[in-house]
N, CA and C atoms as an extended XYZ file, in Angstrom:
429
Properties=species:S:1:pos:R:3:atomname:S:1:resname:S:1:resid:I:1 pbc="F F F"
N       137.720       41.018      182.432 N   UNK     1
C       138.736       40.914      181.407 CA  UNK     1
C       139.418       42.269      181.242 C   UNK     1
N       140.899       42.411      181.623 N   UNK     2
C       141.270       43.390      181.184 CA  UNK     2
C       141.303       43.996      179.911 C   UNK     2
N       142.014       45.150      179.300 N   UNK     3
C       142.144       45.426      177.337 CA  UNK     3
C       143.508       44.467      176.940 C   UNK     3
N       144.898       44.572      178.089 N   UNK     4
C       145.448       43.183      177.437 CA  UNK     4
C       145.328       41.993      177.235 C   UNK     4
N       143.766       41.359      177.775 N   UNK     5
C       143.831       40.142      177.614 CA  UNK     5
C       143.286       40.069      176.121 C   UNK     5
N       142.680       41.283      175.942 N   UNK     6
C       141.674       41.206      174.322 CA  UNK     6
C       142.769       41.858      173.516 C   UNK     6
N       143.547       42.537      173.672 N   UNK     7
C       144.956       42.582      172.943 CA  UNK     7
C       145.506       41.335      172.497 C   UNK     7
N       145.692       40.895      173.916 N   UNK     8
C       146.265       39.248      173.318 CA  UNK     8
C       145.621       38.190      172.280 C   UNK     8
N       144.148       38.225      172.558 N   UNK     9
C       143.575       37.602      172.108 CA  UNK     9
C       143.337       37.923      170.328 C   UNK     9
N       143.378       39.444      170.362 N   UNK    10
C       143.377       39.384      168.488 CA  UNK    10
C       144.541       39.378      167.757 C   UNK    10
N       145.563       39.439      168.714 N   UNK    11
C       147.094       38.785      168.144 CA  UNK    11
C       146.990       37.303      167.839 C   UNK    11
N       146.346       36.518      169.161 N   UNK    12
C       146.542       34.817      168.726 CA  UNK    12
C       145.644       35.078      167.562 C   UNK    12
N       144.517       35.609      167.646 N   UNK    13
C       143.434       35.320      166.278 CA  UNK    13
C       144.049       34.881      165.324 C   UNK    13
N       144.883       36.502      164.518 N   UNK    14
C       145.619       36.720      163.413 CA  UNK    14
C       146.485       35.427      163.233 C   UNK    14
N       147.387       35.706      164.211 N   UNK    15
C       148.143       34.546      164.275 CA  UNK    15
C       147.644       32.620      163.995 C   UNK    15
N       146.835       32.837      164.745 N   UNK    16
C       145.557       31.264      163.991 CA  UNK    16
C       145.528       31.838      162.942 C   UNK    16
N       144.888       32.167      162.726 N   UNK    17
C       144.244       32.432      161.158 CA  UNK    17
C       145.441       32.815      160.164 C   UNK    17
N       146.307       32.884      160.087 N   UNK    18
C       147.448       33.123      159.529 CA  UNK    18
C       148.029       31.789      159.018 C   UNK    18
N       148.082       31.034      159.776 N   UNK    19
C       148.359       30.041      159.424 CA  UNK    19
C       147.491       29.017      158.472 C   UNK    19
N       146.551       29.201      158.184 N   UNK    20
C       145.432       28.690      156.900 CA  UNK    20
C       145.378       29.486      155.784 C   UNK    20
N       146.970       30.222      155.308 N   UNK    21
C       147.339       30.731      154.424 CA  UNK    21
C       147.456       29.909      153.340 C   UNK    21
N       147.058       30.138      151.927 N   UNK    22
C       147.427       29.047      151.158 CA  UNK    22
C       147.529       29.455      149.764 C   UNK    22
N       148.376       29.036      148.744 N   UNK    23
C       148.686       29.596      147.377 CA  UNK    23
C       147.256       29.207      146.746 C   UNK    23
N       146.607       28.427      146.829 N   UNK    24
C       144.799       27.833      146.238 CA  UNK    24
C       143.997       29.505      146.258 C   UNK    24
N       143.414       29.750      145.254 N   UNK    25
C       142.793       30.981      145.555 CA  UNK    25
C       141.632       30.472      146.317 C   UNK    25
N       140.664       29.138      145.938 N   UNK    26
C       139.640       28.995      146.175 CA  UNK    26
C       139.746       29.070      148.205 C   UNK    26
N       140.687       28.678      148.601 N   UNK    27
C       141.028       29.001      149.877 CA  UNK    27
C       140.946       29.846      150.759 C   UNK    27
N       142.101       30.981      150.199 N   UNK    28
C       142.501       32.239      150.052 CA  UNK    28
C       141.347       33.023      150.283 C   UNK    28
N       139.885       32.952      149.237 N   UNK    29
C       139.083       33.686      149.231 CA  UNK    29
C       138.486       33.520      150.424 C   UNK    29
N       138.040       32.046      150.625 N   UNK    30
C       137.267       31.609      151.869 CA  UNK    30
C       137.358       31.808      153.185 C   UNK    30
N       138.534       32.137      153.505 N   UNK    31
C       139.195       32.699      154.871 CA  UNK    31
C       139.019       33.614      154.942 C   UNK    31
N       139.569       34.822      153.944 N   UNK    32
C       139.393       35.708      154.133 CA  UNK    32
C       138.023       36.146      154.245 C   UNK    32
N       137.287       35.601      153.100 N   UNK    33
C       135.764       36.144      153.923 CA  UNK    33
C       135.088       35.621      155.304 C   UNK    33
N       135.580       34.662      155.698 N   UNK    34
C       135.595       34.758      157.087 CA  UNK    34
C       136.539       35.336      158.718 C   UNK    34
N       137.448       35.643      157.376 N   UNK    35
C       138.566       37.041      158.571 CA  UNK    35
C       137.189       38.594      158.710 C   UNK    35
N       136.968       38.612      157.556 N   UNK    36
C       135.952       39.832      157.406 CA  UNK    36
C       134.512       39.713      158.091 C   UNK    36
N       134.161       38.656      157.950 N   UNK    37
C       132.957       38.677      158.664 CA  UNK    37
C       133.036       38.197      160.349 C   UNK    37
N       134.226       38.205      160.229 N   UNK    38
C       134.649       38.193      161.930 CA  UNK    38
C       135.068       39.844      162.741 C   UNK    38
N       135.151       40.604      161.529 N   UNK    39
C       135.696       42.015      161.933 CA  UNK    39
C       134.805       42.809      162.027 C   UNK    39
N       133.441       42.529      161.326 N   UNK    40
C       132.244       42.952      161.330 CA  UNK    40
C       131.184       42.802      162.631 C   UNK    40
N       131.374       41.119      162.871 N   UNK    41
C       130.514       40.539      164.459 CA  UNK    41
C       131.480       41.309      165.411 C   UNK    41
N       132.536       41.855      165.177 N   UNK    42
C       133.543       42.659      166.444 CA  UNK    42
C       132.580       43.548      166.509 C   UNK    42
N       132.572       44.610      165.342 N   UNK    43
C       132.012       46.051      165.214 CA  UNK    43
C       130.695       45.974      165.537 C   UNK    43
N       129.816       44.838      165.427 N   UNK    44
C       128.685       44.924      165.315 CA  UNK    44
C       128.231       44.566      166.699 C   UNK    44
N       128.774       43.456      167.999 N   UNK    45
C       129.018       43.664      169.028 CA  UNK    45
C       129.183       44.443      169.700 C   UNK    45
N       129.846       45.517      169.327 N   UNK    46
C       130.531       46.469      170.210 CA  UNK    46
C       129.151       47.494      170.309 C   UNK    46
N       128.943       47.795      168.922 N   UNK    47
C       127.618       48.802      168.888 CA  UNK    47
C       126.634       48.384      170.268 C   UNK    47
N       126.607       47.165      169.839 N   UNK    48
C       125.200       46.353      170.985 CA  UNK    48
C       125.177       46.484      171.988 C   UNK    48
N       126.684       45.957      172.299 N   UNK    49
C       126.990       46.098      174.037 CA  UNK    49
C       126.917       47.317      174.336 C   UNK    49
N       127.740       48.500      173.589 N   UNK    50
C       127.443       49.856      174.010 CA  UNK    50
C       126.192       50.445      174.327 C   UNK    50
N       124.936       49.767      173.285 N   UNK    51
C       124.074       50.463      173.935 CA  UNK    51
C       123.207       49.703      174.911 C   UNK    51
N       123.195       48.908      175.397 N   UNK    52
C       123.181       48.147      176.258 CA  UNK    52
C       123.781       48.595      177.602 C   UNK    52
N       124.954       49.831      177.501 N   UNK    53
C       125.677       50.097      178.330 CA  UNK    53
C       125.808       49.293      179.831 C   UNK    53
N       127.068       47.814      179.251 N   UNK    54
C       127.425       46.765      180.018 CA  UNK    54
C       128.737       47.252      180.590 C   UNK    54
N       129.132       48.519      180.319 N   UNK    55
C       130.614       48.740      180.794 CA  UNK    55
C       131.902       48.379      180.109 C   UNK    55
N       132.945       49.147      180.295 N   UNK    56
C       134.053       48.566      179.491 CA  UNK    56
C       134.622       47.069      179.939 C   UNK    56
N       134.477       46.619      180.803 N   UNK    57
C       134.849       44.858      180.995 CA  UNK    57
C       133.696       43.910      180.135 C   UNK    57
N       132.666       44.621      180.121 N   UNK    58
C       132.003       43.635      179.598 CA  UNK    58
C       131.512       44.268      178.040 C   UNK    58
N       132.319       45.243      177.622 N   UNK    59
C       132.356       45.190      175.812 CA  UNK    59
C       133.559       44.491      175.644 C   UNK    59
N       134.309       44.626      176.425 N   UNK    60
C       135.525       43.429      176.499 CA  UNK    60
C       135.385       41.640      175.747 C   UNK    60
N       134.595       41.342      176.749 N   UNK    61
C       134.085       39.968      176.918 CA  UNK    61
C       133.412       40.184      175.821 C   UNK    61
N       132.212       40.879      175.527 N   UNK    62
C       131.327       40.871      174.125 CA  UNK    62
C       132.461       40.304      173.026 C   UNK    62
N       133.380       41.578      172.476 N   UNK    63
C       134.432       41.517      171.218 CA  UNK    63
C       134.836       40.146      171.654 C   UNK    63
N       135.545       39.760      172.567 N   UNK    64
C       136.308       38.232      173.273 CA  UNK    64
C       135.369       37.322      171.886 C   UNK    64
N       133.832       37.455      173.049 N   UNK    65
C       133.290       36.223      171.768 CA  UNK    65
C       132.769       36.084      170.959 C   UNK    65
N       132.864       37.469      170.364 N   UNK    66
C       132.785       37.655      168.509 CA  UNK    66
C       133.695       37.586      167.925 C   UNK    66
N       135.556       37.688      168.465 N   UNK    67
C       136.736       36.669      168.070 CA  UNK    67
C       136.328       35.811      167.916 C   UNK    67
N       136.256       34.972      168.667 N   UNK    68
C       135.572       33.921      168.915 CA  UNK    68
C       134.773       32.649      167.914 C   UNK    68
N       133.788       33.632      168.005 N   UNK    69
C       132.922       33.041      167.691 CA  UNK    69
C       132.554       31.877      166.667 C   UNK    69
N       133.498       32.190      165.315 N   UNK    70
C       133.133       31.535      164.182 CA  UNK    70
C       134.989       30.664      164.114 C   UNK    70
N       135.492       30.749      165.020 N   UNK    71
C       136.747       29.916      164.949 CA  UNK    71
C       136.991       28.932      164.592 C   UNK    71
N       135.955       27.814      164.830 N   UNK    72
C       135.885       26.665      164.232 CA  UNK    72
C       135.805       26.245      161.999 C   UNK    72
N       135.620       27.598      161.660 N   UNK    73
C       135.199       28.061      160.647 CA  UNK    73
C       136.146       27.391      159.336 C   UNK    73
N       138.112       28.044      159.966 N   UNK    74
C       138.920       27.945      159.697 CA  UNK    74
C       139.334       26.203      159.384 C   UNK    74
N       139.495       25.556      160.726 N   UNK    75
C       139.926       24.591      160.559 CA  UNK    75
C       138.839       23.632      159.350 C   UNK    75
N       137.393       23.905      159.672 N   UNK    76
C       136.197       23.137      159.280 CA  UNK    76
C       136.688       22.824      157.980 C   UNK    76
N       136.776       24.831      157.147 N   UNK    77
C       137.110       24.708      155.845 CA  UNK    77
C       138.230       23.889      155.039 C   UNK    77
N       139.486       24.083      155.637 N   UNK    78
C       140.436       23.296      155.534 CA  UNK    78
C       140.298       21.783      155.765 C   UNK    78
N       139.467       21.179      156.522 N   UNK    79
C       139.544       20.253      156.197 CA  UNK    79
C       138.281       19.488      155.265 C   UNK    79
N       137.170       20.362      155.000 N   UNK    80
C       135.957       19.549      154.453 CA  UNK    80
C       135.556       20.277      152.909 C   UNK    80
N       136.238       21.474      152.994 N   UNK    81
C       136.185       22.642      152.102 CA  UNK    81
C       134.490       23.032      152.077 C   UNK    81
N       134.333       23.085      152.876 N   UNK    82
C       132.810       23.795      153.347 CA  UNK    82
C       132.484       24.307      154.544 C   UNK    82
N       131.696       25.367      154.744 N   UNK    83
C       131.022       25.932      155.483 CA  UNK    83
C       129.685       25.104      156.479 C   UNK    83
N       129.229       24.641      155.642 N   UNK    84
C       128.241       23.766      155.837 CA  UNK    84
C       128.248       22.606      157.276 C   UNK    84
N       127.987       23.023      158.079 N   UNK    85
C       127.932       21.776      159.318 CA  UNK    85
C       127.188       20.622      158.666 C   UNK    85
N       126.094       20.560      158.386 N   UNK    86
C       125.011       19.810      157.677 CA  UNK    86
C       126.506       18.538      157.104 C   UNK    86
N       127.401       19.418      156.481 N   UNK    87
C       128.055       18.392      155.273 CA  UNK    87
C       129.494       18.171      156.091 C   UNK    87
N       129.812       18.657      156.756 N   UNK    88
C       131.189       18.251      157.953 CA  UNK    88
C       131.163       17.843      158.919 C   UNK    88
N       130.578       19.095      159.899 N   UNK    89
C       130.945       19.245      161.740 CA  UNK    89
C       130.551       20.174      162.079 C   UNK    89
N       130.373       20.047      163.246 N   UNK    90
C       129.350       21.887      164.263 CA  UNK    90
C       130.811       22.500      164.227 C   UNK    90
N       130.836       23.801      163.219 N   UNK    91
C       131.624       24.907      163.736 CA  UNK    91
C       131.961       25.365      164.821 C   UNK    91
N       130.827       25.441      165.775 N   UNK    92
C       130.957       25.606      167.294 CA  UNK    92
C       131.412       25.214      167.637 C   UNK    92
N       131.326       23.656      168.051 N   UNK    93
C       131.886       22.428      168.814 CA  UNK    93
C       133.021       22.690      168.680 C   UNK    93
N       133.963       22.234      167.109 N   UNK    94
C       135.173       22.372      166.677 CA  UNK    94
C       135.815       23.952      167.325 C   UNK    94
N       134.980       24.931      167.417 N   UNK    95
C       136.118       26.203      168.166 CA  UNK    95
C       136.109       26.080      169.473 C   UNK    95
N       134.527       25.417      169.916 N   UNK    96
C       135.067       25.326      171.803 CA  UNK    96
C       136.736       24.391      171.651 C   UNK    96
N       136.666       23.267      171.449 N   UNK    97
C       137.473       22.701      171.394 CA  UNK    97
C       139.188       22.716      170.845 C   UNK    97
N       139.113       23.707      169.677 N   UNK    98
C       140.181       25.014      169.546 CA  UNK    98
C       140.670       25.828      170.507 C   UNK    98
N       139.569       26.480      171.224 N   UNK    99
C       139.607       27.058      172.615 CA  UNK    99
C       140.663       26.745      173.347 C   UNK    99
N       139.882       25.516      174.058 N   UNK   100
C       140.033       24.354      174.880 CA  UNK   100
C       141.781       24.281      174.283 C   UNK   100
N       141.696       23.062      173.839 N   UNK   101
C       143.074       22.842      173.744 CA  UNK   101
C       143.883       23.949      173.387 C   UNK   101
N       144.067       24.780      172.859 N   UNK   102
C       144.846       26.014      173.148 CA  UNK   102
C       145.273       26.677      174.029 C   UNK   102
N       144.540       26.547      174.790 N   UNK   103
C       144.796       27.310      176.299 CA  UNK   103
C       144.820       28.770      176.435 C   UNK   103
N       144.420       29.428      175.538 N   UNK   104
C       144.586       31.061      175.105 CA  UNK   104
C       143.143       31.373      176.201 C   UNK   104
N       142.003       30.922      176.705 N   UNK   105
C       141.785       31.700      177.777 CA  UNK   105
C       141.910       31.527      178.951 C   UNK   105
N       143.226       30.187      179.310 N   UNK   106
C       143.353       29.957      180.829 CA  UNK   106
C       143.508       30.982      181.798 C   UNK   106
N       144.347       32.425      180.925 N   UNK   107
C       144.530       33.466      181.832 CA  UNK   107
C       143.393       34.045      182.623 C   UNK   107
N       142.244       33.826      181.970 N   UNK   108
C       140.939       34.458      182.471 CA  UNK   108
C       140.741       34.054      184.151 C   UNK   108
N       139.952       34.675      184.747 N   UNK   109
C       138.716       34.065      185.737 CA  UNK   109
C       137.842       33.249      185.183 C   UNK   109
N       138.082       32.174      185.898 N   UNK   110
C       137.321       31.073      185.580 CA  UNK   110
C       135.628       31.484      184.758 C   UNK   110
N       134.921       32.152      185.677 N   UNK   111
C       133.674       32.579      185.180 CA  UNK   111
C       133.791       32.696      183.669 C   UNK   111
N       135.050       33.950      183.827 N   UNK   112
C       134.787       34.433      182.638 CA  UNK   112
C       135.083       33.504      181.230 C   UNK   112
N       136.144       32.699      181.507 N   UNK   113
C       136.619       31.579      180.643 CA  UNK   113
C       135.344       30.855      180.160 C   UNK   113
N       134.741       29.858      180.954 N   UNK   114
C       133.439       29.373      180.587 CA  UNK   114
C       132.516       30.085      180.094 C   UNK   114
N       132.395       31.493      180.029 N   UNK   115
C       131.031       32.097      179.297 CA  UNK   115
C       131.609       32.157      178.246 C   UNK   115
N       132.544       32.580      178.216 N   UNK   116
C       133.109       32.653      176.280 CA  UNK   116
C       133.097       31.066      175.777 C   UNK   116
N       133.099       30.263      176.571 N   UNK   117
C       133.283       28.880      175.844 CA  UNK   117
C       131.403       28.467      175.678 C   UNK   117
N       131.038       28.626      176.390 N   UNK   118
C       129.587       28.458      176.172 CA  UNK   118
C       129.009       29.506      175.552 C   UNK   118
N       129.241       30.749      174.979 N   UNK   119
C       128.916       31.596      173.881 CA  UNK   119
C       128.964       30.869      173.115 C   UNK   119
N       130.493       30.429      172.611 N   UNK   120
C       131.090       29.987      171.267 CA  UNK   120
C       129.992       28.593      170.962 C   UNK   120
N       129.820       27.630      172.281 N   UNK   121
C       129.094       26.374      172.000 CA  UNK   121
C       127.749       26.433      171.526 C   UNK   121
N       127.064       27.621      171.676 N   UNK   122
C       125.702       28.126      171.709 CA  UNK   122
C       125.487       29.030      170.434 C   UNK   122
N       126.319       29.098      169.627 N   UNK   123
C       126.101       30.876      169.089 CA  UNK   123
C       125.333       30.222      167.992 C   UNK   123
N       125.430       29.039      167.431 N   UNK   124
C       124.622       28.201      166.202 CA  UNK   124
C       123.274       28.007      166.237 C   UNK   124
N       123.157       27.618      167.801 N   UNK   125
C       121.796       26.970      168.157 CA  UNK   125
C       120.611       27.672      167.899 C   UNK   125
N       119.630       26.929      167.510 N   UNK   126
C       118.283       27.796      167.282 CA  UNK   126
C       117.460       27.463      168.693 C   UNK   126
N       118.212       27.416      169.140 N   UNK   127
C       117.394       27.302      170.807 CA  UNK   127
C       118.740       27.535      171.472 C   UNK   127
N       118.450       28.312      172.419 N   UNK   128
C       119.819       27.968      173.866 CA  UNK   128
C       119.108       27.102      174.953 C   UNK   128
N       120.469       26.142      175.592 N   UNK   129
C       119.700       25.445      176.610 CA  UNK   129
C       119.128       26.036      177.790 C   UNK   129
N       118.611       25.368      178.679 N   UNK   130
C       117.745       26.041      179.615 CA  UNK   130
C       118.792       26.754      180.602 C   UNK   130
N       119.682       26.846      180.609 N   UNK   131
C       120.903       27.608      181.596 CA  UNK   131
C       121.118       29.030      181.350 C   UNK   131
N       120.745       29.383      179.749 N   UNK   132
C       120.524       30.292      179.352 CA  UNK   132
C       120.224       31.847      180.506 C   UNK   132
N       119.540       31.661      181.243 N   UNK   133
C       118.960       32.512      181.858 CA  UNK   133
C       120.306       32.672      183.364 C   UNK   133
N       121.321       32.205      183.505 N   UNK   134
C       122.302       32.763      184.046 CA  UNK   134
C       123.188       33.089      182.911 C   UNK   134
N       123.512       32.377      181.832 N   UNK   135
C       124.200       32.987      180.547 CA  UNK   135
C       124.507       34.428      180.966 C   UNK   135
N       122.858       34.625      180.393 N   UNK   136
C       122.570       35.975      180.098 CA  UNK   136
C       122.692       36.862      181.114 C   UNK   136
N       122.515       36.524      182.328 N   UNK   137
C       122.309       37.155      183.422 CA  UNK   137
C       124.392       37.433      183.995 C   UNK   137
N       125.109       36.963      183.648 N   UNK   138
C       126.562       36.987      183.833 CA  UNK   138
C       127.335       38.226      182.900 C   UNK   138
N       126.640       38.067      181.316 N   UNK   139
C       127.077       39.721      181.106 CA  UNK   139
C       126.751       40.685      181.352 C   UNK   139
N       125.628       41.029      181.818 N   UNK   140
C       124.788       41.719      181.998 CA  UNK   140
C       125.209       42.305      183.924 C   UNK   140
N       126.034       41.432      184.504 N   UNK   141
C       126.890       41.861      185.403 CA  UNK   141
C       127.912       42.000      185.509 C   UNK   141
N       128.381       42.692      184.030 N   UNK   142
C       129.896       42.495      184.770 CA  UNK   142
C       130.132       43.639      184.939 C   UNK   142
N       129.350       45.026      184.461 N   UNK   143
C       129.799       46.023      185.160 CA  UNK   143
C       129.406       46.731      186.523 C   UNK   143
């Protein structure tokens, strides 16, 4: 992943998330604390991967799917006014599928496209499936 593709990518963010603007404070608040706790899994990623020292393509990809990650978050709220999967829908599911139909990582290499989509599908789970072990083994090469 180059730095313009993750350029691009926290422009569409904003830009998504911009659009679940709303005069409702109870709204208002809710987004935004999930704009913030999305700026935090950036920062808090980045630390990790750094010391991990995966290289700059792959703190790349890290930040990619801590954008990412909680995307489904947005729409969930708006439409169920909760956080709660238990009481809506898998957050996950709903952002692969945000993803997906968006088309915002077709630019990628394929590889790389699918690990961010299977991050995002996985990041809930209290287990990862058994594939896990190339998952992991794909960031861990990209430099």
């Amino acid at each position: 992943m180059q730095k313009e593709d993750l350029d691009y990518f926290r422009k569409w963010f904003l830009d998504y998330v911009n659009q679940f603007s709303s005069p409702d404070s109870f709204i208002r608040e809710n987004i935004r604390l999930k704009i913030e706790h999305t700026a935090r899994v950036c920062e808090n990623i980045l630390l990790l991967a750094k010391a991990e020292k995966i290289g700059e393509e792959g703190y790349r990809l890290a930040e990619a799917i801590a954008l990412f990650h909680d995307l489904g978050r947005f729409e969930q709220f708006m439409k169920y006014r909760t956080f709660k999967d238990s009481e809506s829908e898998n957050h996950a599911l709903l952002g692969v599928k945000i993803l997906k139909n968006s088309g915002i990582l077709s630019n990628l290499p394929i590889k790389e496209e699918n690990f961010i989509i299977k991050a995002v599908e996985y990041h809930n789970l209290m287990e990862i499936p058994g594939c896990a072990e190339s998952f992991g083994e794909l960031l861990f090469t990209q430099n």
